[in-house]
N, CA, C and O atoms as a Maestro MAE file, in Angstrom:
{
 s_m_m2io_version
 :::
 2.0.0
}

f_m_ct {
 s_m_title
 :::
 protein
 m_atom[268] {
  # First column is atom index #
  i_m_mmod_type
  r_m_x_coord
  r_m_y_coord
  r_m_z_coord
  i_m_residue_number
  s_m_chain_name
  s_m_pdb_residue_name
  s_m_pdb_atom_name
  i_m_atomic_number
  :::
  1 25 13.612 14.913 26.316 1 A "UNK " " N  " 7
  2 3 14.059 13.933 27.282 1 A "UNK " " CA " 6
  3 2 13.559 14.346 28.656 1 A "UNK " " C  " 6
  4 15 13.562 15.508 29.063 1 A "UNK " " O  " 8
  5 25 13.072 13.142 29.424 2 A "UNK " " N  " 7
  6 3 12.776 13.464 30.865 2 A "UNK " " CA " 6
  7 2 13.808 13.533 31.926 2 A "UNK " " C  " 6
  8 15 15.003 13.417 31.653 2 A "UNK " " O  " 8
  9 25 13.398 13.708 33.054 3 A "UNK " " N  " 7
  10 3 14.365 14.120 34.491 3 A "UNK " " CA " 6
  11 2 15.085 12.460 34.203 3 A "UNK " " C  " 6
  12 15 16.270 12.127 34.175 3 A "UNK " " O  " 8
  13 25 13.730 11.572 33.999 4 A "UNK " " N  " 7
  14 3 14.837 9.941 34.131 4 A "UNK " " CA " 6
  15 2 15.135 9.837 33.157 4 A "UNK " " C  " 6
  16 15 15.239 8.633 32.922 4 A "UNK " " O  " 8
  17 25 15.497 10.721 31.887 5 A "UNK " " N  " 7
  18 3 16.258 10.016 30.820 5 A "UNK " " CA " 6
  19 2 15.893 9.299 29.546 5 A "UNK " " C  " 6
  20 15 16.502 9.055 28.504 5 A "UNK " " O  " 8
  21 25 14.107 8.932 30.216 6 A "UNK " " N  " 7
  22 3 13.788 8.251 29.079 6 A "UNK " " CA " 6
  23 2 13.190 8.482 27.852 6 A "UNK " " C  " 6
  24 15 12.903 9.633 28.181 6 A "UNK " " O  " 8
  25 25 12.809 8.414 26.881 7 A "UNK " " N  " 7
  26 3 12.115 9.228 25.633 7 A "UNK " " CA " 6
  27 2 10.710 8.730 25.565 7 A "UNK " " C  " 6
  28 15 10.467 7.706 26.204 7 A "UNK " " O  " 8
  29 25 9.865 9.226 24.972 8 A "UNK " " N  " 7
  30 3 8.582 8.692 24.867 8 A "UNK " " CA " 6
  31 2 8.560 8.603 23.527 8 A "UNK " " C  " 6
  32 15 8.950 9.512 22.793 8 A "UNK " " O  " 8
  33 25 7.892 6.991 22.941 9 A "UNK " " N  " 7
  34 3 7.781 7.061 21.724 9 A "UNK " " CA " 6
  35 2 6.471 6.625 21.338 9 A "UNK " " C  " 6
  36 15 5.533 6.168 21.993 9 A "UNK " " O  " 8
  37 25 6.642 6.895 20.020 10 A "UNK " " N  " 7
  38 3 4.868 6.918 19.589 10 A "UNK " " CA " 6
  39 2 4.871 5.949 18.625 10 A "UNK " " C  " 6
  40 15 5.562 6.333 17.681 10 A "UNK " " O  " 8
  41 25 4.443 4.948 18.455 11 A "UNK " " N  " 7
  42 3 4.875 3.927 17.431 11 A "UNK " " CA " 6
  43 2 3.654 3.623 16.697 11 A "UNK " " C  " 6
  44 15 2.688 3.658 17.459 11 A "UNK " " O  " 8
  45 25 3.401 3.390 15.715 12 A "UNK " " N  " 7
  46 3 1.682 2.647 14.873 12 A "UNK " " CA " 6
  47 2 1.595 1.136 14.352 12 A "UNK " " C  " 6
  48 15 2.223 1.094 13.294 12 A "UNK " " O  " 8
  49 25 1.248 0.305 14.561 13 A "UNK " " N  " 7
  50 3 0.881 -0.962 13.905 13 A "UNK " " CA " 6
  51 2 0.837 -0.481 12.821 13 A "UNK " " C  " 6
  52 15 0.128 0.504 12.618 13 A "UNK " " O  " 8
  53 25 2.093 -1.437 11.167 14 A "UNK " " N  " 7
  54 3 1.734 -1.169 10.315 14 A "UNK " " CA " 6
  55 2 1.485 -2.320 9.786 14 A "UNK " " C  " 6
  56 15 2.251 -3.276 9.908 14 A "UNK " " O  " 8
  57 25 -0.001 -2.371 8.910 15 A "UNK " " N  " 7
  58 3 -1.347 -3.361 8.079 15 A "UNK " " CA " 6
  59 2 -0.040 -4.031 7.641 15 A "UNK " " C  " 6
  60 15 0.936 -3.366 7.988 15 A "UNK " " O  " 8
  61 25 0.286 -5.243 6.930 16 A "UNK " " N  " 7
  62 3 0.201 -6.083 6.008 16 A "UNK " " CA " 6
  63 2 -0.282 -6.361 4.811 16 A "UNK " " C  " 6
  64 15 -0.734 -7.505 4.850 16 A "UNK " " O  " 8
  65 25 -0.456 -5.722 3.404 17 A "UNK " " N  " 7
  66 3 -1.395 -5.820 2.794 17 A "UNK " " CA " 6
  67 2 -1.014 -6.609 1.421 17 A "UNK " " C  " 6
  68 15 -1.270 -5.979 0.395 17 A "UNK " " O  " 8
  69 25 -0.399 -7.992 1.247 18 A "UNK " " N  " 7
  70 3 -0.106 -8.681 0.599 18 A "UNK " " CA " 6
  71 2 -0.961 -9.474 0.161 18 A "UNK " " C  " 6
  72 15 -1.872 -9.904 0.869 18 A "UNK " " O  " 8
  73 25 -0.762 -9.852 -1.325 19 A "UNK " " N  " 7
  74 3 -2.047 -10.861 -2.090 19 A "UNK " " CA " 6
  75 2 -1.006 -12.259 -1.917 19 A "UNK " " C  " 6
  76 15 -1.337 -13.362 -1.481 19 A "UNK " " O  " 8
  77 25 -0.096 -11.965 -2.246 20 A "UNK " " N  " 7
  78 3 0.727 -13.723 -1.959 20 A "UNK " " CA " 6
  79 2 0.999 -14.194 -0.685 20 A "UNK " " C  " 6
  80 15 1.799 -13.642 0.070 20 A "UNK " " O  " 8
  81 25 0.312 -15.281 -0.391 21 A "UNK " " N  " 7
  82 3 0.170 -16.272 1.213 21 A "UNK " " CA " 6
  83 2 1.700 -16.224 1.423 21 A "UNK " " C  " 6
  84 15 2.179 -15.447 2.249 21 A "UNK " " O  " 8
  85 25 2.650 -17.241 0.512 22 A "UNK " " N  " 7
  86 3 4.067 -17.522 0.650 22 A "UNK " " CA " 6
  87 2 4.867 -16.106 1.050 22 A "UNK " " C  " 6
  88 15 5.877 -16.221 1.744 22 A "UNK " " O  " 8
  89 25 4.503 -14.980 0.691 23 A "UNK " " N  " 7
  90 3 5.176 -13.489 1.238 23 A "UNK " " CA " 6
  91 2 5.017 -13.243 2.168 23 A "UNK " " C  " 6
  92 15 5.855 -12.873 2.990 23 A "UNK " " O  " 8
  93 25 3.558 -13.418 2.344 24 A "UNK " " N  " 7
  94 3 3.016 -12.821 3.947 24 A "UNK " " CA " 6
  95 2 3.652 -13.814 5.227 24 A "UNK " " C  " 6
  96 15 3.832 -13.404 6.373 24 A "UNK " " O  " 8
  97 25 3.903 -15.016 4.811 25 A "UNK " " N  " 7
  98 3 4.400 -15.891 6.025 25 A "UNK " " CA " 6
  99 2 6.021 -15.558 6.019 25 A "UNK " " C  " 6
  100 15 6.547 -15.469 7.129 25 A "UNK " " O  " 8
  101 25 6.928 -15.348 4.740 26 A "UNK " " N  " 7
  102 3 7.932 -14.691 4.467 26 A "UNK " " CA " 6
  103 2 8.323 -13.466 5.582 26 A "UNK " " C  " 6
  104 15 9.330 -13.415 6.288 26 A "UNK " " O  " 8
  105 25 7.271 -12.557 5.513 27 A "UNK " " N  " 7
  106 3 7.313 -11.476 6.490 27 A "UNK " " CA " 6
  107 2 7.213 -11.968 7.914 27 A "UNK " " C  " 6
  108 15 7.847 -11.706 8.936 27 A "UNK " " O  " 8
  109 25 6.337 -12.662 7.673 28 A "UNK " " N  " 7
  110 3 6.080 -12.958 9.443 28 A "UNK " " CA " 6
  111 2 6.756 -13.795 10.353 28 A "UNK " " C  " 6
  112 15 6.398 -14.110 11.488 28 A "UNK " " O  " 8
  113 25 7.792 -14.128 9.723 29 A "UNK " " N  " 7
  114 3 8.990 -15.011 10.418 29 A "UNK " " CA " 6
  115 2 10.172 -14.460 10.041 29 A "UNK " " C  " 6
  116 15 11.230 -15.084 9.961 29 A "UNK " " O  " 8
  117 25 9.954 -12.810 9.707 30 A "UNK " " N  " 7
  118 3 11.736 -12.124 9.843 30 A "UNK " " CA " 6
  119 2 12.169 -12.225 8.031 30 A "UNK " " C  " 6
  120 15 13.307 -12.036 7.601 30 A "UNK " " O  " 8
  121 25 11.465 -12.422 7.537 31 A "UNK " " N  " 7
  122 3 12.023 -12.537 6.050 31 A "UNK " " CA " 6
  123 2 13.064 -14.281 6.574 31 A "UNK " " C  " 6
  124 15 14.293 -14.211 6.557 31 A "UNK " " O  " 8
  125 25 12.435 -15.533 6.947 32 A "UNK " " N  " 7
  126 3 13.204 -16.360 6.943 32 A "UNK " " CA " 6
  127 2 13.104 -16.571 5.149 32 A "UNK " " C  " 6
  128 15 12.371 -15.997 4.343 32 A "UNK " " O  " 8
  129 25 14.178 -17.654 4.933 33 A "UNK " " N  " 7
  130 3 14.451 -17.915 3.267 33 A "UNK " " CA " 6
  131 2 13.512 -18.871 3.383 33 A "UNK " " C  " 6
  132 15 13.134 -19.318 4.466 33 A "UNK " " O  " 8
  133 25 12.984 -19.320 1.989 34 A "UNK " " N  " 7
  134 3 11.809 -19.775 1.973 34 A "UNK " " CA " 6
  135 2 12.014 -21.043 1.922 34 A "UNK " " C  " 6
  136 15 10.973 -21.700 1.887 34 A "UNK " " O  " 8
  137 25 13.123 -21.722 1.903 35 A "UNK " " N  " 7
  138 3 13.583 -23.395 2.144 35 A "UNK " " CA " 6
  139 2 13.264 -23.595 3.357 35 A "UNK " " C  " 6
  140 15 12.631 -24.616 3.628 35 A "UNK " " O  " 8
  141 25 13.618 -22.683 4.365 36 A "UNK " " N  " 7
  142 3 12.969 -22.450 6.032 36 A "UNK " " CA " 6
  143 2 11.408 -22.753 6.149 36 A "UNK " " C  " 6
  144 15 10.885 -23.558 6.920 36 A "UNK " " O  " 8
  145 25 10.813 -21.978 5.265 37 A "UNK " " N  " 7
  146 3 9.662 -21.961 5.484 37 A "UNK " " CA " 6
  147 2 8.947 -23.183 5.227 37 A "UNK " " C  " 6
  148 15 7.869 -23.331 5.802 37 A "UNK " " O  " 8
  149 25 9.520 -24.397 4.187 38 A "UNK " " N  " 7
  150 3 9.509 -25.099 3.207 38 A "UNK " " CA " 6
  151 2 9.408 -26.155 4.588 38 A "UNK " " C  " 6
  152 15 8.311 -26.545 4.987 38 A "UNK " " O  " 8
  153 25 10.637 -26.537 5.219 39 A "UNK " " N  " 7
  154 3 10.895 -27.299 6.316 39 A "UNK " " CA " 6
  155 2 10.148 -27.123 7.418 39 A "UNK " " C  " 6
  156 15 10.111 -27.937 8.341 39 A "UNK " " O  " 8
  157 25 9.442 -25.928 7.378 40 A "UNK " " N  " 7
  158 3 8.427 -25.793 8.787 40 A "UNK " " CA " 6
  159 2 7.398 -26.334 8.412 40 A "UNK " " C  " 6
  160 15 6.778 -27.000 9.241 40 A "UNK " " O  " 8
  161 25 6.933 -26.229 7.159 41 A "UNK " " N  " 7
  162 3 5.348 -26.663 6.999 41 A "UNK " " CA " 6
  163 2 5.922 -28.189 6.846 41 A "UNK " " C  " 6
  164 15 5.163 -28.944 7.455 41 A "UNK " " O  " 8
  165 25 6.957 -28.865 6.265 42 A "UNK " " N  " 7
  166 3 6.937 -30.379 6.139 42 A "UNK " " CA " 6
  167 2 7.288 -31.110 7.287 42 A "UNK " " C  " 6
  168 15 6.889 -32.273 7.239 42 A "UNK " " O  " 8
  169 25 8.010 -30.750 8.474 43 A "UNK " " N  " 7
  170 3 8.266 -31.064 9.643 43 A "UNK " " CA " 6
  171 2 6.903 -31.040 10.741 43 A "UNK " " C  " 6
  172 15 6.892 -31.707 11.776 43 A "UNK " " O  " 8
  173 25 5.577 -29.989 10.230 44 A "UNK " " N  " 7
  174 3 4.824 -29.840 10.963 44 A "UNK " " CA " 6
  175 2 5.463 -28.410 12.110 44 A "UNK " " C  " 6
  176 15 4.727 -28.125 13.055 44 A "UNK " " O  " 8
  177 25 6.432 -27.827 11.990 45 A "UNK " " N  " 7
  178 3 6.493 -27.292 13.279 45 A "UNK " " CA " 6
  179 2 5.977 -25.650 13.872 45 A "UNK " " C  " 6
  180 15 6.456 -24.917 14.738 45 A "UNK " " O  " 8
  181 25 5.088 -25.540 13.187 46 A "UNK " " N  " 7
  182 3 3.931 -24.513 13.163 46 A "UNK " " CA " 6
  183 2 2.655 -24.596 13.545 46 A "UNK " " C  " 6
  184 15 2.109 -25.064 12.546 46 A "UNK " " O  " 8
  185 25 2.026 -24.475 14.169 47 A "UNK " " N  " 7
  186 3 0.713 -24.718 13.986 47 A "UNK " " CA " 6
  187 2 0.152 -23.570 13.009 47 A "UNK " " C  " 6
  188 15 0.983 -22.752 12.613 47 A "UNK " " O  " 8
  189 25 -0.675 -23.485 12.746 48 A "UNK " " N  " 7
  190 3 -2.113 -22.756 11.825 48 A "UNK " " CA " 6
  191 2 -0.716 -22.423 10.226 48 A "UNK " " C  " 6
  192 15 -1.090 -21.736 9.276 48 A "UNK " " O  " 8
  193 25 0.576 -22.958 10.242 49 A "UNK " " N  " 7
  194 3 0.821 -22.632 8.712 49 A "UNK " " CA " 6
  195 2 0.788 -23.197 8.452 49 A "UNK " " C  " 6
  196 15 1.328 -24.221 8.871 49 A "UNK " " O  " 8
  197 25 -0.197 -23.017 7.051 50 A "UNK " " N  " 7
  198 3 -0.708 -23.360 5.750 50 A "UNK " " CA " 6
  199 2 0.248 -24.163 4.781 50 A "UNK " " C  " 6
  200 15 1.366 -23.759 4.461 50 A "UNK " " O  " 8
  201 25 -0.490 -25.705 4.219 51 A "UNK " " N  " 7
  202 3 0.441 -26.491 3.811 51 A "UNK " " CA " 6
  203 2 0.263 -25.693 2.220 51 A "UNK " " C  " 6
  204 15 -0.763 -25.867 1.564 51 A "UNK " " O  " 8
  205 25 1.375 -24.832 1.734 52 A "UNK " " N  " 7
  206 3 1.479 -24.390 0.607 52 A "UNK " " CA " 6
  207 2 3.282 -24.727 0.257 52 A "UNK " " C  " 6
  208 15 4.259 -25.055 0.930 52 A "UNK " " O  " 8
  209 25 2.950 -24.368 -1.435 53 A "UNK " " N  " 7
  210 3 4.340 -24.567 -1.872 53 A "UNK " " CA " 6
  211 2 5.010 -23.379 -1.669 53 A "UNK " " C  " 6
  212 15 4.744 -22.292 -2.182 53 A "UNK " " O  " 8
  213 25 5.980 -23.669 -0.817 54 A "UNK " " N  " 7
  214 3 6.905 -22.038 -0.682 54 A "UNK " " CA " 6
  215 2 8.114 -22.120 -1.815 54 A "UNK " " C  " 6
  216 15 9.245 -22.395 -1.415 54 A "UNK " " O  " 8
  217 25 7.890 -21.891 -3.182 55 A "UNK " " N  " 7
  218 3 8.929 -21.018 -3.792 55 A "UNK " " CA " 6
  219 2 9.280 -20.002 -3.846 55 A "UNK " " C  " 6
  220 15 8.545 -19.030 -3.669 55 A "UNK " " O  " 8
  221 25 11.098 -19.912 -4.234 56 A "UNK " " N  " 7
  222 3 11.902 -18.715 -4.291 56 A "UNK " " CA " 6
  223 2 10.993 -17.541 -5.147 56 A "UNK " " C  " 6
  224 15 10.622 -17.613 -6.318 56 A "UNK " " O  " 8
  225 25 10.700 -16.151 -3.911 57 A "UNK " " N  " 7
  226 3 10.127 -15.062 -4.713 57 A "UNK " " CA " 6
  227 2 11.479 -14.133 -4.293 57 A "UNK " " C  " 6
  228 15 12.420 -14.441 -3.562 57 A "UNK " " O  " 8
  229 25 11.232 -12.944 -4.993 58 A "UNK " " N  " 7
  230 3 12.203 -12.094 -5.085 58 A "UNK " " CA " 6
  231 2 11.617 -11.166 -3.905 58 A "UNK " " C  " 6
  232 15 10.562 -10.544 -3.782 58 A "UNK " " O  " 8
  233 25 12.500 -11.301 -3.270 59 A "UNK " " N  " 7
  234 3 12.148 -9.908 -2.275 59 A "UNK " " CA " 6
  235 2 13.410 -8.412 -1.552 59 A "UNK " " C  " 6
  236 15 14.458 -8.237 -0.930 59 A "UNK " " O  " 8
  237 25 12.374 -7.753 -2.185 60 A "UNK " " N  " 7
  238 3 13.947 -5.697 -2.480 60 A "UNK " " CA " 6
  239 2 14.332 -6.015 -1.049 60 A "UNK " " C  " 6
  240 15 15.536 -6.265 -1.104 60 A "UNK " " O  " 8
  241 25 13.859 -6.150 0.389 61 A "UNK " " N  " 7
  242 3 14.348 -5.740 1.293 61 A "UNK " " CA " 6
  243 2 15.512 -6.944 2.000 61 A "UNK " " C  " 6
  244 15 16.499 -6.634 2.667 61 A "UNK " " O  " 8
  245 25 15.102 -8.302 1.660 62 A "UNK " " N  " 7
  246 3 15.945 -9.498 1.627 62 A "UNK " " CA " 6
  247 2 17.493 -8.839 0.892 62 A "UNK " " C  " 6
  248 15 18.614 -9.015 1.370 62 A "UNK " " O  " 8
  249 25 17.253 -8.265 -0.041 63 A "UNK " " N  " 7
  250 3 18.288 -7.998 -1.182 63 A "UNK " " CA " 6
  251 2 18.965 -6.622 -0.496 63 A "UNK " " C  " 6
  252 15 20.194 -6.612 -0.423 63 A "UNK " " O  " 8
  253 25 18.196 -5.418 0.029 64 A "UNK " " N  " 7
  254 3 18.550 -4.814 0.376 64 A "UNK " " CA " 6
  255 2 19.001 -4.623 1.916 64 A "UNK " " C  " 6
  256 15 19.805 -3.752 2.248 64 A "UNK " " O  " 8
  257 25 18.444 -5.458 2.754 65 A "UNK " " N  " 7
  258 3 19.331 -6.120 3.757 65 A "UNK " " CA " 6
  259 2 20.943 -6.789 3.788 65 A "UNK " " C  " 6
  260 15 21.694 -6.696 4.759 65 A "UNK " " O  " 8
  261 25 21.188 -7.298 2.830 66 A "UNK " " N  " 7
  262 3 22.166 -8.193 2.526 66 A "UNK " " CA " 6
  263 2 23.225 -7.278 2.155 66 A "UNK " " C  " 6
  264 15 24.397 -7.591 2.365 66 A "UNK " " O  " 8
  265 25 22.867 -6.010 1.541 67 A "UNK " " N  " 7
  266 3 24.203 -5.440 1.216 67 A "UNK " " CA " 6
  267 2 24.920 -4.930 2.171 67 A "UNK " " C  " 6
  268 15 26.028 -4.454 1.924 67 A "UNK " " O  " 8
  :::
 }
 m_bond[267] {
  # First column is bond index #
  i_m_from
  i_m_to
  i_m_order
  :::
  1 1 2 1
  2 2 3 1
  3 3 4 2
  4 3 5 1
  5 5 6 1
  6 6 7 1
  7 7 8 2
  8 7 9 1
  9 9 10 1
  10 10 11 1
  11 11 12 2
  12 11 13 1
  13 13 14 1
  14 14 15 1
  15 15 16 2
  16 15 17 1
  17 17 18 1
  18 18 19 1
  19 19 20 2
  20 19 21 1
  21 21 22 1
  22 22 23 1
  23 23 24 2
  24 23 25 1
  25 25 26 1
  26 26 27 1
  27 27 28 2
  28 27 29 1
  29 29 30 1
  30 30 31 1
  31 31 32 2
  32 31 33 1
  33 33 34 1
  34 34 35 1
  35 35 36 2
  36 35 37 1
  37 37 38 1
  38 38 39 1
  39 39 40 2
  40 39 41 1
  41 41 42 1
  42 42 43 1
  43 43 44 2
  44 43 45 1
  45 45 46 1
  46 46 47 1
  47 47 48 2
  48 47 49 1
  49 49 50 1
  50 50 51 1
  51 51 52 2
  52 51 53 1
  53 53 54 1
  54 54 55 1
  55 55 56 2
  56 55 57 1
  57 57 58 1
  58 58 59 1
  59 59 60 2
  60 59 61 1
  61 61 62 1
  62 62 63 1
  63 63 64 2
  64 63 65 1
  65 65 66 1
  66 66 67 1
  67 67 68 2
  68 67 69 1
  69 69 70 1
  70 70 71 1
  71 71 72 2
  72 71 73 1
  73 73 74 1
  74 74 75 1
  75 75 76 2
  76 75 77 1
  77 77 78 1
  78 78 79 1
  79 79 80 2
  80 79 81 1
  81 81 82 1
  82 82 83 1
  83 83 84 2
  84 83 85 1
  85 85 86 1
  86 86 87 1
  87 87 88 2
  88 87 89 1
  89 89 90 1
  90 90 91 1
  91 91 92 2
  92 91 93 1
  93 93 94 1
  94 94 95 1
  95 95 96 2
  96 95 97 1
  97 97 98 1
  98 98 99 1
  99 99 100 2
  100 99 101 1
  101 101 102 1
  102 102 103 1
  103 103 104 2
  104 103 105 1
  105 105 106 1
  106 106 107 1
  107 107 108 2
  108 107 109 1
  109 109 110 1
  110 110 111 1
  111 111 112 2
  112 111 113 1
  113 113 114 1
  114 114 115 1
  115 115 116 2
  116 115 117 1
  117 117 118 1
  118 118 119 1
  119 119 120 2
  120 119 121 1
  121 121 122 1
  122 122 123 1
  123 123 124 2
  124 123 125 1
  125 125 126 1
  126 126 127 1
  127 127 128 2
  128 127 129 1
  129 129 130 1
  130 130 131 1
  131 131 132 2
  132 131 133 1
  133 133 134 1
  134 134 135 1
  135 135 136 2
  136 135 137 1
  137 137 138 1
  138 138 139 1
  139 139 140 2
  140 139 141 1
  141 141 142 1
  142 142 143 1
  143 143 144 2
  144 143 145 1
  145 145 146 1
  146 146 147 1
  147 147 148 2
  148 147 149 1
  149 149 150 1
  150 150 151 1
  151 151 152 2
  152 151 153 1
  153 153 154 1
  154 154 155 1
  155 155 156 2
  156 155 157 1
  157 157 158 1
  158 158 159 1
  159 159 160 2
  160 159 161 1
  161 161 162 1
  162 162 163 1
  163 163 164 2
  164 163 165 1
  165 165 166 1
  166 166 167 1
  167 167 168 2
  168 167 169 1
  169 169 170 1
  170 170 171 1
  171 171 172 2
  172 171 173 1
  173 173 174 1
  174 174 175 1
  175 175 176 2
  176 175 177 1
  177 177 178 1
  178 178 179 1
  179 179 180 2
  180 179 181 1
  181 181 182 1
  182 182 183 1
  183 183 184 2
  184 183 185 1
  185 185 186 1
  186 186 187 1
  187 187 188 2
  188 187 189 1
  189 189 190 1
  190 190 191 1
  191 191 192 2
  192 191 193 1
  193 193 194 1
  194 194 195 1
  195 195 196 2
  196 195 197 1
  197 197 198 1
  198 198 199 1
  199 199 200 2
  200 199 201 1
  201 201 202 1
  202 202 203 1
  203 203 204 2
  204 203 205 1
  205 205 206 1
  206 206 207 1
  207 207 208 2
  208 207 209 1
  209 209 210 1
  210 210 211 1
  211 211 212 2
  212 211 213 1
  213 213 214 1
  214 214 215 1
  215 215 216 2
  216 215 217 1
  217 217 218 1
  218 218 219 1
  219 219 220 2
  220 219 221 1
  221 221 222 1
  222 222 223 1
  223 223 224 2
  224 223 225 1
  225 225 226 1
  226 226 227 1
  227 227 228 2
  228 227 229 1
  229 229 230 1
  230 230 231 1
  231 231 232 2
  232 231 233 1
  233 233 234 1
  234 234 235 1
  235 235 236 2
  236 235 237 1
  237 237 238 1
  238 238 239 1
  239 239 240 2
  240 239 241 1
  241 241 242 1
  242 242 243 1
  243 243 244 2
  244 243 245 1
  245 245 246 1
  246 246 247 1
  247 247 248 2
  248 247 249 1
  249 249 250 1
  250 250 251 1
  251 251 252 2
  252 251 253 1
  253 253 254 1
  254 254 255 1
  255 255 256 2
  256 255 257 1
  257 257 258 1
  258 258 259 1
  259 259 260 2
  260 259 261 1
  261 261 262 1
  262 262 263 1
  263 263 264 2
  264 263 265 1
  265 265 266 1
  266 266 267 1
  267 267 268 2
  :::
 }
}
């Protein structure tokens, strides 16, 4: 710790390295539920996301969040 208190941290960009589109947009909006995701692409209220079918996938950290 410094004289002001503050800490220095060291942080890294971590990759993304998913083969399923519907996961990767999953991630990139906070783990929203994928009915969310469902209503963004049919409402239009995204730009550049991809008009795909977002079905229910299973995801550990959704699950392991929740407990």
């Amino acid at each position: 710790m410094k004289q002001s208190r503050m800490y220095k941290l060291e942080l890294k960009c971590l990759k993304l390295d998913v083969e399923d589109e519907a996961m990767k947009w999953h991630f990139r909006f906070g783990h929203l539920h994928f009915g969310g995701l469902t209503e963004l692409v049919q409402k239009e209220m995204v730009r550049g996301l991809p008009n795909i079918k977002f079905k229910k996938n299973f995801c550990e950290d959704c699950v392991l969040g929740k407990h």
